[in-house]
C-alpha positions as a Markdown table, in Angstrom:
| # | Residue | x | y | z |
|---|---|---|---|---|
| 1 | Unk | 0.0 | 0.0 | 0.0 |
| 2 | Unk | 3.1 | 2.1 | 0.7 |
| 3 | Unk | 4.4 | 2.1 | -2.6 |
| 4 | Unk | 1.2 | 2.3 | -4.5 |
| 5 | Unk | 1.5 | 5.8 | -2.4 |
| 6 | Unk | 4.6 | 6.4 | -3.3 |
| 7 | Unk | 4.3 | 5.7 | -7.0 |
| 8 | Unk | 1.0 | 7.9 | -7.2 |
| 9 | Unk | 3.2 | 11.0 | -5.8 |
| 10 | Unk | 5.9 | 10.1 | -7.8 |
| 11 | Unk | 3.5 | 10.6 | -10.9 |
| 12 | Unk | 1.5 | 13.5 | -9.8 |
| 13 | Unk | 4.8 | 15.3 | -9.3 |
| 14 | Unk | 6.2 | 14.0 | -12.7 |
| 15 | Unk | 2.8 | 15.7 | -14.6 |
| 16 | Unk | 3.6 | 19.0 | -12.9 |
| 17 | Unk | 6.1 | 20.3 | -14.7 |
| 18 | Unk | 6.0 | 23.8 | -13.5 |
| 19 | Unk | 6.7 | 22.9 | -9.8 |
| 20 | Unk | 9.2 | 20.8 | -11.0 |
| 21 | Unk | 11.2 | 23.9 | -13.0 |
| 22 | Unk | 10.6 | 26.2 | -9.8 |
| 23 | Unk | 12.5 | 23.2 | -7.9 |
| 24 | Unk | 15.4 | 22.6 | -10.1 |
| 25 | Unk | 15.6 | 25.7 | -12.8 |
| 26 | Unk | 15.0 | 28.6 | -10.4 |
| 27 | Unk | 18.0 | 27.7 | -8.1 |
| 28 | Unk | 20.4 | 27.2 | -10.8 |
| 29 | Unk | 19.4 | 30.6 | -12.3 |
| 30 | Unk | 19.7 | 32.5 | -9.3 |
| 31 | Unk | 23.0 | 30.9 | -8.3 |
| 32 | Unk | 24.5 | 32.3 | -11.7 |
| 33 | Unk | 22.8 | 36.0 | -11.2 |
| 34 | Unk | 24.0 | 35.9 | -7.6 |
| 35 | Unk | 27.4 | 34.9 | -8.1 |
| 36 | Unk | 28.1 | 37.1 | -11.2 |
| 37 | Unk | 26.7 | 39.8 | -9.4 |
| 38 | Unk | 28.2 | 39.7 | -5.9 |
| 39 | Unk | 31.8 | 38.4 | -7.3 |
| 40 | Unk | 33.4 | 41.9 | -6.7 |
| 41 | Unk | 31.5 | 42.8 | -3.6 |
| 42 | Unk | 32.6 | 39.2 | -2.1 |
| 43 | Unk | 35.4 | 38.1 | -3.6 |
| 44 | Unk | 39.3 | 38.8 | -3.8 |
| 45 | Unk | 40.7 | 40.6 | -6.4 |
| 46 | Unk | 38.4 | 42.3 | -8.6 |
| 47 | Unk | 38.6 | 42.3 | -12.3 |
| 48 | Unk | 35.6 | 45.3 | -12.4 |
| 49 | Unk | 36.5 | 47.5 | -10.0 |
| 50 | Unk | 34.0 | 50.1 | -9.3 |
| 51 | Unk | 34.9 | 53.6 | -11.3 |
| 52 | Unk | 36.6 | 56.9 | -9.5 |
| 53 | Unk | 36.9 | 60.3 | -11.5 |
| 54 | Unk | 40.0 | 61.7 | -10.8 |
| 55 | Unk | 40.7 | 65.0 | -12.3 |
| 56 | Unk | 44.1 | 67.6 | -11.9 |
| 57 | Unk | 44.9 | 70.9 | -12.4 |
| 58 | Unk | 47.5 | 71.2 | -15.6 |
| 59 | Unk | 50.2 | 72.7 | -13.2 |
| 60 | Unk | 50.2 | 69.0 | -11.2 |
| 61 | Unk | 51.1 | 67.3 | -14.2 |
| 62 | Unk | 54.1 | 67.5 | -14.1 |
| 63 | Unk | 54.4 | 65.9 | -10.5 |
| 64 | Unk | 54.8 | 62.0 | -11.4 |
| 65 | Unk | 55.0 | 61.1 | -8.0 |
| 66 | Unk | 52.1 | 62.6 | -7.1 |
| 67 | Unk | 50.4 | 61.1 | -10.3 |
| 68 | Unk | 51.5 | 58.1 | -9.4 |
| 69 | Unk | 49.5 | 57.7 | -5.7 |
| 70 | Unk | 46.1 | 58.7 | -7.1 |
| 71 | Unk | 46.4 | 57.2 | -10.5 |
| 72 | Unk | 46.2 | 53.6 | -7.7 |
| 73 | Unk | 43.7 | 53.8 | -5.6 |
| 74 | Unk | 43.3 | 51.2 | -3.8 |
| 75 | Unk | 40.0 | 49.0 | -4.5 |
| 76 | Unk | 39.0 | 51.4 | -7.5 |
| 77 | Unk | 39.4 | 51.8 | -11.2 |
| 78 | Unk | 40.5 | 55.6 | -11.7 |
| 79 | Unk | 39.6 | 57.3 | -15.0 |
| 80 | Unk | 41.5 | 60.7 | -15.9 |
| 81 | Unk | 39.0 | 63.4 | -16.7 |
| 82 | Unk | 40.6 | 66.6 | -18.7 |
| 83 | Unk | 38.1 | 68.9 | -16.9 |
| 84 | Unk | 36.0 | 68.9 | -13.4 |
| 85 | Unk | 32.5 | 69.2 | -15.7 |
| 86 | Unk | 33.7 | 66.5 | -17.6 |
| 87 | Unk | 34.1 | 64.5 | -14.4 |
| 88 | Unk | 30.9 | 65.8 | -12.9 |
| 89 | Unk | 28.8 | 65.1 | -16.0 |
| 90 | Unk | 30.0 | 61.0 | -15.9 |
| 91 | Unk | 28.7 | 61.5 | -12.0 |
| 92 | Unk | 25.6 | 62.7 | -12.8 |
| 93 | Unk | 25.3 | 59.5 | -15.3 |
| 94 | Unk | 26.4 | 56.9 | -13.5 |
| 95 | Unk | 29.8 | 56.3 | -15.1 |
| 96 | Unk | 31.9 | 56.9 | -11.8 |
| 97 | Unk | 30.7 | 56.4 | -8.1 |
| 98 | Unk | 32.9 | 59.3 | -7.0 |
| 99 | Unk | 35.4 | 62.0 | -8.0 |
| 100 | Unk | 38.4 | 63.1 | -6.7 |
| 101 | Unk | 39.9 | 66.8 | -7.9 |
| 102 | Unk | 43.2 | 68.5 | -6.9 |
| 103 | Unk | 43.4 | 71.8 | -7.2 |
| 104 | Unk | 46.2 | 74.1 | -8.5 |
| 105 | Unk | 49.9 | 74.4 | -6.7 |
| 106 | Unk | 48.5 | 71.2 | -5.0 |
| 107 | Unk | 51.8 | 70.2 | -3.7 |
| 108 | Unk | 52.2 | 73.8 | -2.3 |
| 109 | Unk | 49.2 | 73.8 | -0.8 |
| 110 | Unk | 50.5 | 70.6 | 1.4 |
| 111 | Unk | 53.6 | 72.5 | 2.9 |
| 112 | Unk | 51.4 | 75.6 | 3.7 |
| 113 | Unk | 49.7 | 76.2 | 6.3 |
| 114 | Unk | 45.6 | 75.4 | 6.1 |
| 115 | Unk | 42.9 | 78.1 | 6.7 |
| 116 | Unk | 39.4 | 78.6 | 6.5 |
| 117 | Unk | 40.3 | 79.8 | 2.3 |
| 118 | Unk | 42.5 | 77.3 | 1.6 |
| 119 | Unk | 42.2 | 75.1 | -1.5 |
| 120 | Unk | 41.3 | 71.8 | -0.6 |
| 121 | Unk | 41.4 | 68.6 | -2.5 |
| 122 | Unk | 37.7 | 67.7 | -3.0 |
| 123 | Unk | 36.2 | 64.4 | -3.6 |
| 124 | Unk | 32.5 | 64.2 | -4.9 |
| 125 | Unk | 30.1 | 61.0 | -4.1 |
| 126 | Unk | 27.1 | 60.1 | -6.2 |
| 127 | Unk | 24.0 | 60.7 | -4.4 |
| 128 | Unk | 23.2 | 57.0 | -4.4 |
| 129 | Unk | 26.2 | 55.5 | -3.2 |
| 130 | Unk | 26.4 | 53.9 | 0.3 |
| 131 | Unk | 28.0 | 55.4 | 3.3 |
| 132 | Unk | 30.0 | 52.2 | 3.5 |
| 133 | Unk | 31.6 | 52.6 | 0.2 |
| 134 | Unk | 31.9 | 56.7 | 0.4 |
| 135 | Unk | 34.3 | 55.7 | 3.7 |
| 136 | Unk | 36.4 | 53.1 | 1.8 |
| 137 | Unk | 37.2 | 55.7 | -1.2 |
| 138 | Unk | 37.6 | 58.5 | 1.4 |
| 139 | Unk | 40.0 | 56.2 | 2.8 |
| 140 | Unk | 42.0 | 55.1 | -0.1 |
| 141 | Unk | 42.4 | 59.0 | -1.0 |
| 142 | Unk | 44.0 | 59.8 | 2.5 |
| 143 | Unk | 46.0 | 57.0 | 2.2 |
| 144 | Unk | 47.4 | 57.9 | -1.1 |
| 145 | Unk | 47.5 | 61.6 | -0.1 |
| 146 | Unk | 49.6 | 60.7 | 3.3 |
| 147 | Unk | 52.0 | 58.5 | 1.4 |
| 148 | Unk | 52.7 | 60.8 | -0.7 |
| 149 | Unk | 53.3 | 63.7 | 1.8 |
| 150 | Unk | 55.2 | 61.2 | 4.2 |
| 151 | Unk | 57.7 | 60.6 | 1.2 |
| 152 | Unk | 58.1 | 64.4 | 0.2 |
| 153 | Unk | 58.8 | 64.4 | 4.1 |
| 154 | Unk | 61.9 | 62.1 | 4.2 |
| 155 | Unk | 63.1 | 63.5 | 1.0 |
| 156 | Unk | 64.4 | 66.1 | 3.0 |
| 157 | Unk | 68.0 | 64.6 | 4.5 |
| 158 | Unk | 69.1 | 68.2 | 6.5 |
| 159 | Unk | 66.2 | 67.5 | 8.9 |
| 160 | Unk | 66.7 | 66.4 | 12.5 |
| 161 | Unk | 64.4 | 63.7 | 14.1 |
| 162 | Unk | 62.9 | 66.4 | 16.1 |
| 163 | Unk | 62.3 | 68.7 | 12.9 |
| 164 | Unk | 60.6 | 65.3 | 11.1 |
| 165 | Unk | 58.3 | 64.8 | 13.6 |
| 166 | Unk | 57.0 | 68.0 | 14.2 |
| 167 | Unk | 56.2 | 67.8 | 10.4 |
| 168 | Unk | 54.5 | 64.9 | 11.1 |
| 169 | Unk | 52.5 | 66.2 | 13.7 |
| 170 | Unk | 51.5 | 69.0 | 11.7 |
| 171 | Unk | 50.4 | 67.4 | 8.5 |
| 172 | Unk | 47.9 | 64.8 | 10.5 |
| 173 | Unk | 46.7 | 68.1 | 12.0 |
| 174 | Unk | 46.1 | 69.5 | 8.4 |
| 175 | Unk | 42.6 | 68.7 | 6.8 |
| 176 | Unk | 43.4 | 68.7 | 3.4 |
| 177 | Unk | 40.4 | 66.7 | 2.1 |
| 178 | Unk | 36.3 | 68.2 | 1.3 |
| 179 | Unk | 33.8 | 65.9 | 0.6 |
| 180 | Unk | 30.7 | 66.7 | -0.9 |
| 181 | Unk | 27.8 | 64.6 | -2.3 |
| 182 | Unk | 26.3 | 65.4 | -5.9 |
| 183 | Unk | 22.6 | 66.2 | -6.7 |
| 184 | Unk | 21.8 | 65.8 | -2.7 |
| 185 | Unk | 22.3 | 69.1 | -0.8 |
| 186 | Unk | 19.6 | 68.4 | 2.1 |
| 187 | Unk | 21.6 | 65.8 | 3.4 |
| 188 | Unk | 24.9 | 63.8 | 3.0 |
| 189 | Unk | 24.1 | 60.4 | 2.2 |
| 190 | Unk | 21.6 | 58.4 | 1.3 |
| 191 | Unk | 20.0 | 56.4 | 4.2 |
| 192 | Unk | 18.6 | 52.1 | 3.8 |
| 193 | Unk | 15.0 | 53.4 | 3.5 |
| 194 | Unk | 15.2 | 55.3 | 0.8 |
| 195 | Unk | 17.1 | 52.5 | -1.3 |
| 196 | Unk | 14.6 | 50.0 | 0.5 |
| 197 | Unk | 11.4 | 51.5 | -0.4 |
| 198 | Unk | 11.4 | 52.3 | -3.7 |
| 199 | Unk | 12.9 | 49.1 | -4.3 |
| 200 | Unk | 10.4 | 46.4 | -2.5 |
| 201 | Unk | 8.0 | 49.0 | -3.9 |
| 202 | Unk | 8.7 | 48.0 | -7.5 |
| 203 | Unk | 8.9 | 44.2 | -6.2 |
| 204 | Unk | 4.9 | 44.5 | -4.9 |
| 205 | Unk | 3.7 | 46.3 | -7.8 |
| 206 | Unk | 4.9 | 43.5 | -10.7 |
| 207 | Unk | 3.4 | 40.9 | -8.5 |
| 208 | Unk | 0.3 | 41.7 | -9.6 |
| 209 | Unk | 0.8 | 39.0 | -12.0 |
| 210 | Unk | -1.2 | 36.6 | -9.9 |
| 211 | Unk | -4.7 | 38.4 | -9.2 |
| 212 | Unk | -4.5 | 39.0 | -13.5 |
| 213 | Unk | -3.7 | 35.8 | -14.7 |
| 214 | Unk | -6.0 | 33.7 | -11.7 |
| 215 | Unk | -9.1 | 35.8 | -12.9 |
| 216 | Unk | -8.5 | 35.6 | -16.5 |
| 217 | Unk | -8.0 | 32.1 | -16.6 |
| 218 | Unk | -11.0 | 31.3 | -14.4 |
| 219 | Unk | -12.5 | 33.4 | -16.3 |
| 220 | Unk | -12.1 | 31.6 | -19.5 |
| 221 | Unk | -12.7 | 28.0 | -17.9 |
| 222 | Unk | -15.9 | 29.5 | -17.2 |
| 223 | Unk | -16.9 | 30.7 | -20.6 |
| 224 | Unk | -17.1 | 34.2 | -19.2 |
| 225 | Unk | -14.5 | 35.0 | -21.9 |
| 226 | Unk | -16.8 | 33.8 | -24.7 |
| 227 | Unk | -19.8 | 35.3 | -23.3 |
| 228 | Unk | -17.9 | 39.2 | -23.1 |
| 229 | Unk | -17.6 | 37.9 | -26.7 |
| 230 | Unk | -21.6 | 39.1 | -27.3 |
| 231 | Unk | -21.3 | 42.6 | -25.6 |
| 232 | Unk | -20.9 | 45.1 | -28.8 |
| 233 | Unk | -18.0 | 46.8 | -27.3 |
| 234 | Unk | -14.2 | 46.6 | -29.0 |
| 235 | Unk | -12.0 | 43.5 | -27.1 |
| 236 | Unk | -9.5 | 46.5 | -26.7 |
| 237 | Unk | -11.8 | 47.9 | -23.8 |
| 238 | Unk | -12.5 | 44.7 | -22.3 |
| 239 | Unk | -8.4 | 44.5 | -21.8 |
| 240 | Unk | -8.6 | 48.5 | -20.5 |
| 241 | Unk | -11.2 | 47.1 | -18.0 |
| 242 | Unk | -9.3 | 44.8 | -16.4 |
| 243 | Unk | -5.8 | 47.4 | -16.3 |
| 244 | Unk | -7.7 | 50.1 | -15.0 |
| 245 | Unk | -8.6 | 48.9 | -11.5 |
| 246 | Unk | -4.9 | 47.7 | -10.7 |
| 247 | Unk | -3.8 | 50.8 | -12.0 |
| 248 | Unk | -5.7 | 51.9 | -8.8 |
| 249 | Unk | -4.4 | 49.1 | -6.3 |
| 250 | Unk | -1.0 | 50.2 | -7.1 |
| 251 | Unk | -1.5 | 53.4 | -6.2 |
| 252 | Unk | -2.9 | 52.8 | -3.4 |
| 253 | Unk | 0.0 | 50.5 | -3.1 |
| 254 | Unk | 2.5 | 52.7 | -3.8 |
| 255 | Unk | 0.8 | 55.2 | -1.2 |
| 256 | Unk | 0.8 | 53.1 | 1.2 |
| 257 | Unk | 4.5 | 52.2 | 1.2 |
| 258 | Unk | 5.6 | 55.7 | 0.9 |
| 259 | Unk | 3.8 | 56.5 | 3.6 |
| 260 | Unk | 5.5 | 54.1 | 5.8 |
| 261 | Unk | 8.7 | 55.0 | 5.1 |
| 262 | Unk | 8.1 | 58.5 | 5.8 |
| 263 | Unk | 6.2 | 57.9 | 8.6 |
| 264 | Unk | 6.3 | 54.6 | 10.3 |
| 265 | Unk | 9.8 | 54.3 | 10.0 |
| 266 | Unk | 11.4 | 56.9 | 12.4 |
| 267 | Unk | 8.6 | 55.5 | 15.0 |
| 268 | Unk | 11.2 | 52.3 | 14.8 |
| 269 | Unk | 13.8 | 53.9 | 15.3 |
| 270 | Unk | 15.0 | 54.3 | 11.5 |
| 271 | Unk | 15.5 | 56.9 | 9.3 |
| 272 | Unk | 12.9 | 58.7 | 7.5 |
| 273 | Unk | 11.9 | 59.0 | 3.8 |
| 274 | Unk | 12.2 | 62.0 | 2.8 |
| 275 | Unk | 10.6 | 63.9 | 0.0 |
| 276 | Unk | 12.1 | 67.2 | -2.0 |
| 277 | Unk | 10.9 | 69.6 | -4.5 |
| 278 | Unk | 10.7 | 67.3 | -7.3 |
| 279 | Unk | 8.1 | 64.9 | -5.7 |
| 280 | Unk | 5.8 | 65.2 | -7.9 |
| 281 | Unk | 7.4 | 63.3 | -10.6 |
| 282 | Unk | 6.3 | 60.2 | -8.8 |
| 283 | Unk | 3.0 | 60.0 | -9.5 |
| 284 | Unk | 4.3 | 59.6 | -13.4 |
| 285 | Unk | 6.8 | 57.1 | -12.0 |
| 286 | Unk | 4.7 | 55.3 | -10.4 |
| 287 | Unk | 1.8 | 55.0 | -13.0 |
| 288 | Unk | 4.3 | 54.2 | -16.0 |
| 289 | Unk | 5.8 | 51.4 | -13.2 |
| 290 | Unk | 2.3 | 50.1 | -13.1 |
| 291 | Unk | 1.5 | 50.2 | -16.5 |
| 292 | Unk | 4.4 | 48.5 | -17.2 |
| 293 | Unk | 3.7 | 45.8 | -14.0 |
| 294 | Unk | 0.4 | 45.6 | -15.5 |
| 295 | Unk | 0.9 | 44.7 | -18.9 |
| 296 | Unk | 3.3 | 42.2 | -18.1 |
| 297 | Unk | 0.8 | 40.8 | -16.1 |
| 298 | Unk | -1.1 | 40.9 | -18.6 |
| 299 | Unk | 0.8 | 39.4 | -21.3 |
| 300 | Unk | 1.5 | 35.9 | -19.5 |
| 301 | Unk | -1.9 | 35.6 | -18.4 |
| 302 | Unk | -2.9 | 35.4 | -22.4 |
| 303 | Unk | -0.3 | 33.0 | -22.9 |
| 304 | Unk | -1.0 | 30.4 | -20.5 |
| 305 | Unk | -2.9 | 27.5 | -20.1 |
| 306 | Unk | -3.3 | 26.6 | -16.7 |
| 307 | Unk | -3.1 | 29.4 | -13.5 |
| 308 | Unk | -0.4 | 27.1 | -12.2 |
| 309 | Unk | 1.5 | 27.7 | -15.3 |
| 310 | Unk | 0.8 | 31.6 | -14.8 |
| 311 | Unk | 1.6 | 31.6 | -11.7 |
| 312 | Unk | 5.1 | 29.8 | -11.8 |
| 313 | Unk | 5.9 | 31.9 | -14.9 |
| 314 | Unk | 4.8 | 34.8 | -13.7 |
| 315 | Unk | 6.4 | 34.3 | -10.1 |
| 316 | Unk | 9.8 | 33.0 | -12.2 |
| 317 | Unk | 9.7 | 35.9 | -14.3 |
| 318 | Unk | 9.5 | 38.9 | -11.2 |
| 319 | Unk | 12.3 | 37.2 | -9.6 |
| 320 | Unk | 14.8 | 37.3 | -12.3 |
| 321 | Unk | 13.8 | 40.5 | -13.2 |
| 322 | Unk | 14.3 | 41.7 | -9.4 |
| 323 | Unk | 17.6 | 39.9 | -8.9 |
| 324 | Unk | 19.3 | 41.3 | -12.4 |
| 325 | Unk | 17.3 | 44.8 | -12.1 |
| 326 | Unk | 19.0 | 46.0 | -8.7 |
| 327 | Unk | 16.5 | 44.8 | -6.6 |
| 328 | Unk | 17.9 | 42.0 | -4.6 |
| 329 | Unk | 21.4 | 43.0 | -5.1 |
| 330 | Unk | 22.0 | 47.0 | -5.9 |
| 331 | Unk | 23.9 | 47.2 | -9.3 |
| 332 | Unk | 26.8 | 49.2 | -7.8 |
| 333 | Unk | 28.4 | 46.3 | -6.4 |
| 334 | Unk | 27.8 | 44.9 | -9.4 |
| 335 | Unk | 30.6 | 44.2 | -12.1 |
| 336 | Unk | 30.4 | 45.9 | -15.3 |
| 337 | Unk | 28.9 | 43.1 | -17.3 |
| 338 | Unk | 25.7 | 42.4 | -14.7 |
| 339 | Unk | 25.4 | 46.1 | -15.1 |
| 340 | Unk | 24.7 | 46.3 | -18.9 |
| 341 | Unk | 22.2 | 43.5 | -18.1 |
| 342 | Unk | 20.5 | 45.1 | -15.3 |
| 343 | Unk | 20.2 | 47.8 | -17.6 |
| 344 | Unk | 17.4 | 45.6 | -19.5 |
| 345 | Unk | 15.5 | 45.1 | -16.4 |
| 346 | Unk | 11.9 | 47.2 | -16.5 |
| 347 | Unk | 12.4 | 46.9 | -12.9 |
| 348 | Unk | 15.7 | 48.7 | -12.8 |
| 349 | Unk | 14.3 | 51.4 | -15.1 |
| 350 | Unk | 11.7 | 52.0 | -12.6 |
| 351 | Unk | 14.5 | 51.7 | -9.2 |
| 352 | Unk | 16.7 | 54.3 | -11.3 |
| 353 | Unk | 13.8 | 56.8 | -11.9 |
| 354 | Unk | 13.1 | 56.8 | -7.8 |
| 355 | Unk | 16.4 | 57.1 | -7.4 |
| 356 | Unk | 16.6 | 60.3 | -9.7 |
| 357 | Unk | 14.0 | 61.6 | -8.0 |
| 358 | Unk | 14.4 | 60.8 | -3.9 |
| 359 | Unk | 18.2 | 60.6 | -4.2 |
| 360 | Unk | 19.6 | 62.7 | -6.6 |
| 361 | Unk | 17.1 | 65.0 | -6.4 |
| 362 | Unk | 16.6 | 65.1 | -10.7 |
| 363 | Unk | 13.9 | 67.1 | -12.3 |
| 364 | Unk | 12.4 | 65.8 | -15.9 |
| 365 | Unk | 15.4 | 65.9 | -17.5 |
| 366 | Unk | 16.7 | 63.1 | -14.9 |
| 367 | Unk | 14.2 | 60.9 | -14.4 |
| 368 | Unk | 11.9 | 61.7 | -17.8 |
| 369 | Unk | 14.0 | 58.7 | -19.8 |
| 370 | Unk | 13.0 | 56.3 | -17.9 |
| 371 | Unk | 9.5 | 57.5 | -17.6 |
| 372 | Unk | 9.2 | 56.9 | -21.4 |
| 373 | Unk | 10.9 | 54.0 | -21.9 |
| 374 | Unk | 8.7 | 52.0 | -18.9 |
| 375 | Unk | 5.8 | 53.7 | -21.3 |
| 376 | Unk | 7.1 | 52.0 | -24.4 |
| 377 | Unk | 7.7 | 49.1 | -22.6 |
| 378 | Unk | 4.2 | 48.6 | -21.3 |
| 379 | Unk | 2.4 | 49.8 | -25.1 |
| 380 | Unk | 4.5 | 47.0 | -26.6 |
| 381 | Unk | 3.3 | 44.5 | -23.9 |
| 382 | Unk | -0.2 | 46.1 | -24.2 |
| 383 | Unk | -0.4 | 45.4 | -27.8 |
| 384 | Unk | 0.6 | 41.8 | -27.8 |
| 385 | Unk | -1.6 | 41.2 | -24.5 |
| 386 | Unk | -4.3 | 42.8 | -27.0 |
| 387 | Unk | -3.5 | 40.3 | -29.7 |
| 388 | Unk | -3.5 | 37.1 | -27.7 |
| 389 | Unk | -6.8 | 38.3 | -25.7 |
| 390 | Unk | -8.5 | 38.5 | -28.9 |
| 391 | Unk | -7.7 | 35.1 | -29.6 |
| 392 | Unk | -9.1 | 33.7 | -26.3 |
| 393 | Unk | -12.4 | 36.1 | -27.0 |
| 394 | Unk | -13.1 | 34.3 | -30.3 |
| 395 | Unk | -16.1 | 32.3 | -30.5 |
| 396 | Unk | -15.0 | 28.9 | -32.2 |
């Protein structure tokens, strides 16, 4: 009796071949995306360093030495930048996660002594980048910047012990180094909830696969889909119909979690959300991130057969999509390759459009692109939903 059991289990779970792919194909997948993603952020030596700006005044050019200690970094990639708006224009788009710019008579500007109007070397973050990383490059640029000073130090053979070490004294006294954070002037860094929300956010919102494709599909099982057939209405409006109400439980979605990050959070103990002039841009956001959720949705609920088959696609689908799109692991530890994929993520359009918004605190011009292309993405989807739906709609 046992292994009649047995054997019926065995061939109930052989038939089910979507269970069976979550089992085996979903681990496998996301042990590739996770590995190729954290590599750099876990591993040793790292082929894909993260990018640093470095840019100097013509009149330190000429210093090799002093060339020399910037130009490696340690646990960076430094790119040369012929001007600072050259540099701050690659910030702005992502290229770099930081700057670092020396000003003129630099190595003057070391032996001097340091007031309120001195020059400073200045290092510039992106808006988005962790407090964890903005320590380690702040830390690689003292190092390189003390190295270099203790060496022009002991170049000097006519000084006495005594003489050396009041130098030394001195120049740890000094604070030769500014830091400053681009595109985010009401405060200095960004903080876990505004990375957290707007990411778990976009997570929610493209799960509203399962509601879409469990109604349509009982839907058509019960010949509702036939019967809409007979209403003298276009099958383009019966689609509408069913986007417009979770264009609303998004919203209300998308309220909801905003609100608890500006407001529940800092009753925990956390920081706060916090909100700037340009606000208002996520209500467009947030409807094209819908849309696009939506239609997605939308799409695999034409195509399949069975809800289980929707529901492991559909589940399948949100997960790679939130693993290579900077969801589950932010694409700045990411190497450069996993960063030209996540790039093709819908969700990572969405997380980089809150992130223009909230973080670097981008009008239109910032966080307009990816507005339109989550619109694009979501007509396209539309369209094809539209074509399959007709095909389910007609009366054979």
């Amino acid at each position: 009796m046992l292994f009649a059991v047995i054997k019926k289990e065995l061939l109930l779970v052989s038939r089910d071949i979507h269970a069976l792919l979550v089992l085996f194909l979903l681990p496998i997948v996301f042990i590739l995306i996770m590995s190729l993603a954290l590599q750099d952020r876990m591993g040793g030596e790292s082929k894909d360093r993260p990018a640093v700006g470095l840019w100097m005044a013509a009149d330190n050019h000429d210093n090799g030495e002093l060339i020399q200690h910037f130009q490696q970094l340690e646990g960076v990639r430094v790119e040369n930048f012929e001007s600072p708006a050259e540099l701050t224009r690659a910030l702005q788009q992502g290229a770099i996660i930081a700057g670092v710019m020396l000003p003129a008579r630099f190595e003057k500007i070391i032996q001097a002594p340091v007031t309120e109007s001195s020059e400073k070397l200045r290092v510039l973050y992106a808006a988005t980048l962790p407090g964890s990383m903005r320590r380690s490059i702040l830390g690689a640029v003292r190092q390189a910047l003390g190295a270099y000073q203790v060496n022009q130090l002991f170049k000097h053979d006519d000084l006495t012990e005594t003489e050396r070490q009041q130098r030394v004294d001195h120049l740890l006294g000094k604070s030769l180094v500014v830091t400053e954070t681009l595109g985010a002037e009401t405060q200095s860094q960004p903080n876990s909830v505004q990375q957290s929300v707007p990411a778990w956010l976009i997570f929610a919102m493209f799960f509203v696969v399962l509601p879409i494709s469990t109604t349509l599909l009982t839907e058509r099982q019960q010949g509702t889909l036939h019967r809409l057939q007979t209403l003298p209405v276009p099958r383009s409006y019966l689609l509408i119909g069913k986007l417009i109400p979770y264009l609303g439980i998004n919203l209300i979605q998308a309220a909801l979690m905003l609100l608890v990050g500006i407001h529940l959070v800092p009753l925990l103990t956390g920081e706060g959300l916090q909100l700037n002039g340009q606000s208002w841009l996520l209500l467009p956001l947030i409807i094209a991130t819908s849309l696009s959720a939506i239609s997605f949705a939308l799409l695999i609920a034409t195509q399949a057969k069975t809800t289980e088959q929707a529901t492991t696609l559909g589940g399948i689908s949100n997960l790679i999509l939130a693993a290579i799109g900077g969801i589950m692991v932010p694409t700045f530890v990411m190497p450069e390759l996993m960063q030209q994929i996540a790039a093709l993520s819908p969700m990572n359009w969405a997380l980089e459009g809150f992130f223009s918004i909230l973080l670097r605190q981008g009008g239109w011009a910032m966080a307009g692109p990816e507005i339109l292309k989550l619109l694009a993405f979501s007509g396209c989807l539309f369209l094809l939903s539209l074509h399959s739906y007709k095909g389910l709609t007609e009366i054979k």
